[in-house]
Each structure stands twice: as C-alpha cells, then as structure tokens.
VEXDREN-2710 file (C-alpha; in Angstrom, 1 decimal):
% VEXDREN-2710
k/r/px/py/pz
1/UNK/-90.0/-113.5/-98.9
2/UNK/-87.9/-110.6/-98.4
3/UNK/-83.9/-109.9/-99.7
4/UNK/-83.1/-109.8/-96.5
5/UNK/-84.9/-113.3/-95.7
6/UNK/-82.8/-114.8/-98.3
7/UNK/-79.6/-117.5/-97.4
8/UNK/-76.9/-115.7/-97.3
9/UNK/-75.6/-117.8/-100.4
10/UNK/-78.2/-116.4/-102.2
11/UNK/-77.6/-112.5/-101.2
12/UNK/-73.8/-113.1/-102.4
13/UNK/-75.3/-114.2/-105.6
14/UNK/-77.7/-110.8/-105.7
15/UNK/-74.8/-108.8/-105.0
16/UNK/-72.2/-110.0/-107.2
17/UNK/-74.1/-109.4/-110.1
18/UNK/-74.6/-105.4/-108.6
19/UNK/-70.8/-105.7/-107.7
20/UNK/-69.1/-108.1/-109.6
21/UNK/-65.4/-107.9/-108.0
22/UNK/-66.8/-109.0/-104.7
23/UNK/-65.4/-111.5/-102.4
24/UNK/-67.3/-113.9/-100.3
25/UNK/-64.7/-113.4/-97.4
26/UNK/-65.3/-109.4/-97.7
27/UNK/-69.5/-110.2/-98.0
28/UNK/-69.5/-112.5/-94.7
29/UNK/-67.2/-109.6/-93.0
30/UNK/-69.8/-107.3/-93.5
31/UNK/-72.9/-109.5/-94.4
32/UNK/-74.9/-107.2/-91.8
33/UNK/-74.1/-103.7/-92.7
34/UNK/-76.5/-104.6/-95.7
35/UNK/-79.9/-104.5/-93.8
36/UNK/-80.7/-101.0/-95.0
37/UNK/-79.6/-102.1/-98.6
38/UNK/-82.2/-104.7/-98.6
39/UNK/-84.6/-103.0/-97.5
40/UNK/-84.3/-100.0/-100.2
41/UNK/-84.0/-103.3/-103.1
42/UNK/-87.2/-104.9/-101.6
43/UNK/-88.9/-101.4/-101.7
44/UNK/-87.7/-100.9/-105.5
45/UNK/-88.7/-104.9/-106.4
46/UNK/-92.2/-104.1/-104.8
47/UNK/-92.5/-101.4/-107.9
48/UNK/-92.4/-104.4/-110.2
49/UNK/-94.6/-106.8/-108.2
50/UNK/-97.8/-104.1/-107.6
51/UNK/-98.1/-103.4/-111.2
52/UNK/-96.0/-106.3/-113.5
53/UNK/-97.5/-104.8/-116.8
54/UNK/-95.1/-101.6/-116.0
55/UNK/-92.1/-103.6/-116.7
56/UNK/-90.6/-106.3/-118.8
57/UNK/-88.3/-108.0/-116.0
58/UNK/-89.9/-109.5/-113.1
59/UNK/-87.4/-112.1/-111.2
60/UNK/-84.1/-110.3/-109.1
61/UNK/-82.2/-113.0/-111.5
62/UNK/-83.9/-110.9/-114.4
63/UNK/-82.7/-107.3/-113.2
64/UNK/-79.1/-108.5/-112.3
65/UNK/-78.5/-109.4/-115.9
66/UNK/-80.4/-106.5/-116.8
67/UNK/-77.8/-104.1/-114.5
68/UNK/-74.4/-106.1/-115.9
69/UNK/-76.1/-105.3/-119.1
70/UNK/-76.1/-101.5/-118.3
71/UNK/-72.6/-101.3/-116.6
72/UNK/-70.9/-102.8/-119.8
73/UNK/-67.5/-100.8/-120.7
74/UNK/-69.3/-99.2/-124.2
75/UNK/-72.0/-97.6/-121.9
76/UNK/-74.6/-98.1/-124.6
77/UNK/-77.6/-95.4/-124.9
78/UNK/-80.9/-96.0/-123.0
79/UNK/-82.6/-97.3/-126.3
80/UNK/-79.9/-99.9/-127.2
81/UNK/-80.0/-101.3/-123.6
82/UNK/-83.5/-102.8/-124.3
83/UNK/-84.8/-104.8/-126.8
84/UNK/-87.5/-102.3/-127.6
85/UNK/-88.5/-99.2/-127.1
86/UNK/-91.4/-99.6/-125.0
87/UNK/-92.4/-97.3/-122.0
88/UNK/-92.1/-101.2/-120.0
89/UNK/-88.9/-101.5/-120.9
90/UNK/-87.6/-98.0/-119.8
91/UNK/-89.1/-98.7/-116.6
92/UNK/-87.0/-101.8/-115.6
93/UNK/-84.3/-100.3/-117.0
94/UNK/-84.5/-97.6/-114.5
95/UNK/-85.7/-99.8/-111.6
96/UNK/-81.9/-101.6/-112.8
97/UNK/-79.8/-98.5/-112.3
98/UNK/-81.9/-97.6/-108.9
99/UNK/-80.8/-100.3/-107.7
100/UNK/-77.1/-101.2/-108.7
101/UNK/-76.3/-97.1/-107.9
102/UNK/-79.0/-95.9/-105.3
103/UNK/-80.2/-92.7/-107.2
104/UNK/-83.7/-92.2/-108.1
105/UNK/-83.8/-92.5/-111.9
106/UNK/-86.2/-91.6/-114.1
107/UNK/-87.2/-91.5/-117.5
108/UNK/-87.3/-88.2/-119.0
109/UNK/-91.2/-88.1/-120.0
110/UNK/-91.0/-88.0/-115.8
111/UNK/-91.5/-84.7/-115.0
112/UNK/-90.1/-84.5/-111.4
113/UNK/-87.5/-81.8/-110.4
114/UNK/-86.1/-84.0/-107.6
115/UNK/-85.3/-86.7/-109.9
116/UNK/-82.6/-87.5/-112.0
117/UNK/-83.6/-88.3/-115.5
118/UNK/-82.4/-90.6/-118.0
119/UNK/-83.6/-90.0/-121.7
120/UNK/-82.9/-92.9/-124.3
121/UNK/-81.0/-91.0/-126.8
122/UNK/-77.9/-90.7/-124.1
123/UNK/-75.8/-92.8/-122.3
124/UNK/-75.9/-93.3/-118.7
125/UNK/-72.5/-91.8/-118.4
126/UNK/-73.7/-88.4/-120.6
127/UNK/-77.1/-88.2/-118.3
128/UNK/-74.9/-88.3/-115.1
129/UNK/-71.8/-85.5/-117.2
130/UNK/-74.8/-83.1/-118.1
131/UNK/-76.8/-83.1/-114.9
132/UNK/-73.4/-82.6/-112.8
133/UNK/-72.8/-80.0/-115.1
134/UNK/-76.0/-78.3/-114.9
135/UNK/-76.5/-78.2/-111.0
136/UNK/-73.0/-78.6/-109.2
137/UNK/-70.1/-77.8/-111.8
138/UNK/-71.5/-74.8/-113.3
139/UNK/-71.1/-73.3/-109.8
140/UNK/-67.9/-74.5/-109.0
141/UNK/-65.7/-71.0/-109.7
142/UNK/-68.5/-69.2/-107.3
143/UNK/-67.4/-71.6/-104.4
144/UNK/-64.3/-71.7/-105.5
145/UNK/-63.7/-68.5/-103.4
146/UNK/-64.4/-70.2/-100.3
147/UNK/-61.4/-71.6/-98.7
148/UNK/-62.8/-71.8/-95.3
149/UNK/-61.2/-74.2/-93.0
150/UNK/-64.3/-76.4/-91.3
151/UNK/-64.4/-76.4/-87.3
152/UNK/-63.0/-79.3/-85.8
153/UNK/-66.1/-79.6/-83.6
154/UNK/-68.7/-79.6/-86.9
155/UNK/-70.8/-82.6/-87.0
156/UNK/-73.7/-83.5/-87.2
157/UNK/-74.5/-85.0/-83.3
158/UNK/-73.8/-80.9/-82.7
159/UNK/-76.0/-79.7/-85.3
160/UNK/-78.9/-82.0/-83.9
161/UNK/-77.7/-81.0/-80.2
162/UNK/-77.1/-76.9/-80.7
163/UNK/-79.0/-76.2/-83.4
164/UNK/-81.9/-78.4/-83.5
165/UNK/-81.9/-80.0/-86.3
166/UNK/-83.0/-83.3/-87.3
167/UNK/-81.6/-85.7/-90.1
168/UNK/-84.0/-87.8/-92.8
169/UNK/-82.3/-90.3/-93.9
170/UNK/-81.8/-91.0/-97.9
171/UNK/-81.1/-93.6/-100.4
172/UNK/-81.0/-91.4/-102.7
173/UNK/-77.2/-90.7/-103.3
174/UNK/-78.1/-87.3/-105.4
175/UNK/-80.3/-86.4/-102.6
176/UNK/-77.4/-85.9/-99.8
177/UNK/-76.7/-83.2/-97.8
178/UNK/-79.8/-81.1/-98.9
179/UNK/-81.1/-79.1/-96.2
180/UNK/-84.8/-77.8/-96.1
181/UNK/-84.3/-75.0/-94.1
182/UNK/-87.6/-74.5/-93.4
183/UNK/-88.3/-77.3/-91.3
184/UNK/-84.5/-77.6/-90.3
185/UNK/-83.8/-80.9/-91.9
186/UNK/-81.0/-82.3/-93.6
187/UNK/-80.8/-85.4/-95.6
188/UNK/-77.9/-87.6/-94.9
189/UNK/-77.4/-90.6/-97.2
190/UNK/-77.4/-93.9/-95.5
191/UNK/-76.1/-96.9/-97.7
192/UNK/-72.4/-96.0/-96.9
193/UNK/-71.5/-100.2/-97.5
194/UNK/-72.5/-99.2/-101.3
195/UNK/-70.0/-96.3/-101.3
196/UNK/-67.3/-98.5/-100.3
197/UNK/-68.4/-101.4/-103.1
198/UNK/-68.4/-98.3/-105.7
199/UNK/-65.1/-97.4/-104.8
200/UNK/-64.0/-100.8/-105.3
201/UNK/-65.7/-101.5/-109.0
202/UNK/-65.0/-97.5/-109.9
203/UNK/-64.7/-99.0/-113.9
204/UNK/-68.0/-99.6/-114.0
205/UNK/-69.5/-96.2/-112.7
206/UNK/-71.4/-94.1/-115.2
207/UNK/-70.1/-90.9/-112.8
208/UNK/-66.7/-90.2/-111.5
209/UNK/-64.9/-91.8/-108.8
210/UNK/-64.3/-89.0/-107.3
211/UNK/-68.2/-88.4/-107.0
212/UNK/-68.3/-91.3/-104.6
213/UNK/-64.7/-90.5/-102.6
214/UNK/-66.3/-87.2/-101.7
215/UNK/-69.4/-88.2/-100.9
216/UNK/-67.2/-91.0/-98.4
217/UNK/-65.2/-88.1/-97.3
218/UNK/-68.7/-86.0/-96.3
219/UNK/-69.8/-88.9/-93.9
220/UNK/-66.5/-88.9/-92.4
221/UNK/-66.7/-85.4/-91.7
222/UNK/-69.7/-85.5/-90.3
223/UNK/-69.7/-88.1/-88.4
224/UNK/-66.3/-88.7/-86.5
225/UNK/-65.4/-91.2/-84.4
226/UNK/-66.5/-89.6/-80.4
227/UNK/-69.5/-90.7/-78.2
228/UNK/-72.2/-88.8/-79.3
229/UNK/-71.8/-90.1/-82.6
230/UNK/-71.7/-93.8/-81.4
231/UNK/-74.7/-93.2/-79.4
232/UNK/-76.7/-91.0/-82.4
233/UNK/-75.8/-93.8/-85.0
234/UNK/-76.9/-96.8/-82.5
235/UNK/-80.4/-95.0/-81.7
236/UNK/-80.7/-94.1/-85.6
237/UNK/-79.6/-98.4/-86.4
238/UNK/-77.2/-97.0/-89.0
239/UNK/-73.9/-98.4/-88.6
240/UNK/-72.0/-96.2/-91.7
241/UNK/-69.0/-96.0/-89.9
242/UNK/-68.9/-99.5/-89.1
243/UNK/-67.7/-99.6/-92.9
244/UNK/-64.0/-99.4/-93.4
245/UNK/-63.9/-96.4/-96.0
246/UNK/-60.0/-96.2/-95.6
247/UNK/-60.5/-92.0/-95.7
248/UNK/-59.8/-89.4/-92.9
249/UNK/-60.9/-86.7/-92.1
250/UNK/-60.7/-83.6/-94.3
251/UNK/-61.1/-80.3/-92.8
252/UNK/-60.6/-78.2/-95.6
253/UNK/-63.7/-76.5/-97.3
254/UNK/-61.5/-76.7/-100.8
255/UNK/-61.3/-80.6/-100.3
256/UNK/-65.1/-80.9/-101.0
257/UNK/-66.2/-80.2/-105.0
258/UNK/-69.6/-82.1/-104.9
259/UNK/-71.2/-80.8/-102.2
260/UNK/-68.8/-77.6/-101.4
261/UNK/-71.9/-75.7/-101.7
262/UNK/-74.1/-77.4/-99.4
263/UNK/-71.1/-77.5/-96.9
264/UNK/-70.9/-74.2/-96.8
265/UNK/-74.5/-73.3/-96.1
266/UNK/-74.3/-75.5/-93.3
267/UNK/-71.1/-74.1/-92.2
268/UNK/-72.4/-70.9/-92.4
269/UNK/-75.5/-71.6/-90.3
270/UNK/-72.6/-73.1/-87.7
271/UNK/-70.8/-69.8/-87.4
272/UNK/-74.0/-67.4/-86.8
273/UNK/-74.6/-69.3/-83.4
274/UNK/-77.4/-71.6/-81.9
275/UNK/-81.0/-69.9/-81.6
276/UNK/-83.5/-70.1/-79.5
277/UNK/-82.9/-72.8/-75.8
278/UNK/-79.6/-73.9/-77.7
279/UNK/-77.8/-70.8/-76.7
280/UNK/-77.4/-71.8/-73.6
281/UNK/-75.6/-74.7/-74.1
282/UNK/-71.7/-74.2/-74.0
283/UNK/-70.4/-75.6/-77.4
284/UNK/-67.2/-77.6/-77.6
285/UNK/-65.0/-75.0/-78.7
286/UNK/-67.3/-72.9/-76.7
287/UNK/-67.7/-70.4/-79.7
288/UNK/-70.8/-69.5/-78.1
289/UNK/-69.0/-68.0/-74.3
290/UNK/-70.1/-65.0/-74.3
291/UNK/-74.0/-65.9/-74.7
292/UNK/-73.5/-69.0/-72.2
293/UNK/-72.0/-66.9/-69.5
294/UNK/-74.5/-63.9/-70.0
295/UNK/-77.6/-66.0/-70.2
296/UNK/-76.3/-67.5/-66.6
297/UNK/-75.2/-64.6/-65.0
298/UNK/-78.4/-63.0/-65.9
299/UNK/-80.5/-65.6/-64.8
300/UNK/-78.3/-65.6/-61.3
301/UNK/-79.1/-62.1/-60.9
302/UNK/-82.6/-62.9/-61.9
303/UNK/-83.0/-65.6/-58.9
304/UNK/-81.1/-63.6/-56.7
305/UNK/-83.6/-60.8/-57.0
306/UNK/-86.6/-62.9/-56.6
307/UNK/-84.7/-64.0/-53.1
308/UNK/-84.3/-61.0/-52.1
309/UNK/-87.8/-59.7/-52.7
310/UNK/-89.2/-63.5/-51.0
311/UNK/-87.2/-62.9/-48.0
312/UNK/-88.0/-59.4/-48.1
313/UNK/-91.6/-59.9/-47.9
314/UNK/-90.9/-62.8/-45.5
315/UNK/-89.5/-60.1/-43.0
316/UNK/-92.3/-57.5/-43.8
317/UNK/-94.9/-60.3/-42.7
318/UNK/-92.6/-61.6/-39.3
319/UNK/-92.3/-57.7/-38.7
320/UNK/-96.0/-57.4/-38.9
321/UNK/-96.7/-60.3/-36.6
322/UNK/-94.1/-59.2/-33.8
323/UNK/-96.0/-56.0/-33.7
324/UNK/-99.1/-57.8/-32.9
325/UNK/-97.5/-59.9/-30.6
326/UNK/-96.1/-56.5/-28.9
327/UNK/-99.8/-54.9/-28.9
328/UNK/-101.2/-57.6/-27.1
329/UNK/-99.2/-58.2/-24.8
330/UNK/-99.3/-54.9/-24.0
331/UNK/-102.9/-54.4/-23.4
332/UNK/-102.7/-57.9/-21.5
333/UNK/-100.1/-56.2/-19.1
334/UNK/-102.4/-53.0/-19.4
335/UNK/-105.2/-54.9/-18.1
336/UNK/-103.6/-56.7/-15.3
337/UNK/-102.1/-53.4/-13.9
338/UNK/-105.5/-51.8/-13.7
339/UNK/-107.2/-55.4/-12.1
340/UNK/-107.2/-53.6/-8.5
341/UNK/-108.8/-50.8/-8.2
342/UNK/-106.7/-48.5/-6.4
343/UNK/-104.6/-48.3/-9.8
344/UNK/-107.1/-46.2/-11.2
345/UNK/-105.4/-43.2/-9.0
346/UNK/-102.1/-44.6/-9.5
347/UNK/-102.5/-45.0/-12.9
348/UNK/-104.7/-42.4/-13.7
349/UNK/-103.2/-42.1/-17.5
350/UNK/-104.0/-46.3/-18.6
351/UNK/-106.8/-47.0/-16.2
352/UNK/-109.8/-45.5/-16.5
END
C-alpha cells in the first residue's frame, strides 16, 4: 500500500511527526495538495524495502522518530544521531532528512557532485552553513552588482511559449532553478505545500528561514496569477499556487540572495530576444516589435511577389491562348473568303 492509499488519519499521523506544529483543520484544508509529497515519500521508502540490509529502520513509524530525532534544538552531529556507526545507519539517517526537508542527502563517502553531503563529524546545520557557503554565498558580492529590476511579463508560461523551453520538475529543493542550457531545461521545484509547512516550523530547520522565504518568493515570481499559468499548472497536475504562501510578488533582482545568480542567467537569456519560430511571436510588453513587424512585413512583401509573379504568368498564358484563338479564326475566315472561286482574282494576295 501506498502513502497516499493511506486513511487520511493516518497521513496526519505521518505528517505531524515531519511537521510537528500542524493542525488537523490546516491538513484537511489542504489534504490534496499532498499527492506529489507522497509520491516522492513512497519513492524514498521503496529505497528501504528493495534492499532492507542497507538500513536499520524499516516501518514509516521508525523514520518519523528517527526525523524528530534529527530536528532536536541541539542539532547533534551525524554520528550521535545513531546508535552506531554503521554505513546502515547513515543510510536511514539520510533517507530521514530526504524526506522531512526534500533535498537529496548523502553521505560523504558518496561521491556525487549533484548531491548534497552529510559527513558524521558535523551537524546538519554546519553541512547546510558550509555548502551554502561554498556554492551560493561566496558569490554573493559578484551579484551583488546586479540591481536589475525583473520584467513584469517574466515567467515561466513565457519562457516555455517565446523561448522554448521546457521545465523538469524537482524534489530536490537544492536542485531549483538550475538550467541546463544545453537542452533548454530548467528545473522548477514542485513540493511548494512543504515550503509553506517549513515556514511554519522555521525552529526546526537545519538552514535559514530565509532559504525557504526565497525559494516561496521564486515560485511566486514565476508563476503569477494570469491564464496561461492556470492552464500550464493544470496540464502539468501541479497546483503550487493553490498553497497560500502569504508572499507577493517581488520584482526586484536585489530581493533574491539564493538564487540571484540563477535569476539572472535567466533574465539575461529574456532580454537577448526569442530565437528561432519564437520571434515571431509578439511578446507581452512586445520587447520583440521591431522583429515581429519585420518578419511580417517581409513575409507580406514575400506573398505579394509570389502573386504578382502567379498572375503574371497567369496573363502570359491567357495572352498566349487569345493569340491562338485570333490565328484560327483568322485562317477560318481566310478559308471561307476563298470557298468561291472567283475570290482567287479578288483576292489575289490570301487565295491562292
């Protein structure tokens, strides 16, 4: 049976050990915005099930202790978290943290670059402080620069729609807003219902606050309230702004921290103009007039030409046939005339 099979008595149970302030009137508000929550638990459970030696917890009752055990207030290191120091128990306590804070956690004997790692002489809290350090906040005073206000018409239903690009969707919190321009992707993440829960339970984040406001704020910016984004989110199933953040927008580049940087790539690929068949789609604020009205023009002049040469030829060939018309009837005329014979002195010129 799956999470999201569960009685909904049992789910409040499951999540009140992830998010211990909860209410049950606030879970039954929003009991459904938790499908895609499920679904990422059940995938991180299924680790446990296809190979049980790997770990030392093996109920959901098991990892829920196991996660109020890792958000206590001392933030104990990885090592004093478990009862031994087994490669078992590392695993389950990183399945735990997966799943209370949706970021792929590792051990650090897991050499993946994509994944943040948690080694057992440091505290959750210390892992999170140096690897914010290492890859966002040591390049905070280069962005710092950037005060660019962000186009009110910036969103991500117009990146898919002018600039073709097309969004994987991420549990992975640390994983948001990368953008593989290669293949024109960008990673959105998806559990928005969690971001909300954090911000409710912030004393017992091994990150700041602020970590989680932003990454609110980021959603909100790119996807505001309009049709497209109604329609983009109902086709995609994921209802994040069904999830009352309390947040507006912010249109300010020097509002972001987080993910300034990757704002600003994607800001920057906003201002240098659609490629390709996008061009000739007139953007909201149409930024792009200039190429919309010369692609159209030119392709007016283009079917104008190729009218004018059609009709052209057209009258070349009606032409051609009139004068055929014209010969014969003249040599039918011709031939009458010189029927009676007498015409041959007449006509001494056409009848021979």
């Amino acid at each position: 049976m799956t999470i999201g099979q569960l009685h909904n008595n049992q789910k409040f149970e499951l999540l009140t050990q992830i998010w211990p302030g909860m209410l049950r009137a606030d879970f039954d508000t929003y009991a459904e915005l938790y499908e895609k929550y499920y679904l990422y638990l059940d995938d991180q459970f299924s680790f446990i099930q296809q190979k049980p030696t790997l770990y030392t917890a093996h109920t959901l009752g098991e990892l829920g202790n196991l996660i109020r055990r890792i958000q206590r207030p001392n933030h104990m290191k990885k090592a004093d978290i478990v009862t031994d120091q087994s490669q078992a128990s590392y695993n389950t306590v990183d399945i735990a943290a997966r799943m209370w804070l949706t970021i792929h956690i590792q051990h650090s004997n897991a050499h993946s670059p994509d994944c943040f790692q948690w080694p057992e002489d440091k505290t959750l809290s210390d892992a999170f402080a140096e690897w914010l350090n290492q890859r966002i906040l040591s390049n905070r005073p280069l962005d710092d620069d950037d005060t660019r206000q962000i186009p009110l018409d910036f969103s991500i239903p117009n990146l898919i729609r002018y600039y073709e690009m097309k969004v994987i969707w991420t549990s992975d919190l640390l994983q948001h807003l990368n953008v593989d321009w290669e293949h024109n992707q960008i990673k959105v993440y998806e559990h928005g219902i969690c971001l909300r829960n954090h911000m409710k339970n912030p004393g017992l984040l091994p990150f700041p606050k602020e970590l989680v406001r932003e990454a609110v704020d980021t959603l909100t910016l790119l996807f505001p309230r309009c049709k497209d984004t109604d329609d983009l989110l109902l086709k995609e199933r994921r209802p994040i702004l069904d999830v009352p953040y309390g947040r507006s927008r912010l249109l300010a580049l020097s509002n972001y921290h987080y993910w300034r940087r990757n704002l600003s790539e994607l800001i920057t690929h906003w201002e240098n103009g659609p490629k390709g068949l996008s061009q000739i789609r007139l953007k909201p604020d149409h930024g792009n007039l200039m190429e919309y009205v010369t692609f159209w023009v030119a392709t007016l002049v283009l079917i104008l030409t190729i009218l004018s040469i059609a009709f052209g030829v057209g009258s070349l060939v009606l032409a051609k046939k009139a004068l055929d018309v014209s010969v014969q009837s003249y040599n039918l005329a011709l031939a009458i005339a010189c029927a009676d014979k007498n015409e041959t002195n007449t006509l001494p010129g056409f009848c021979k």
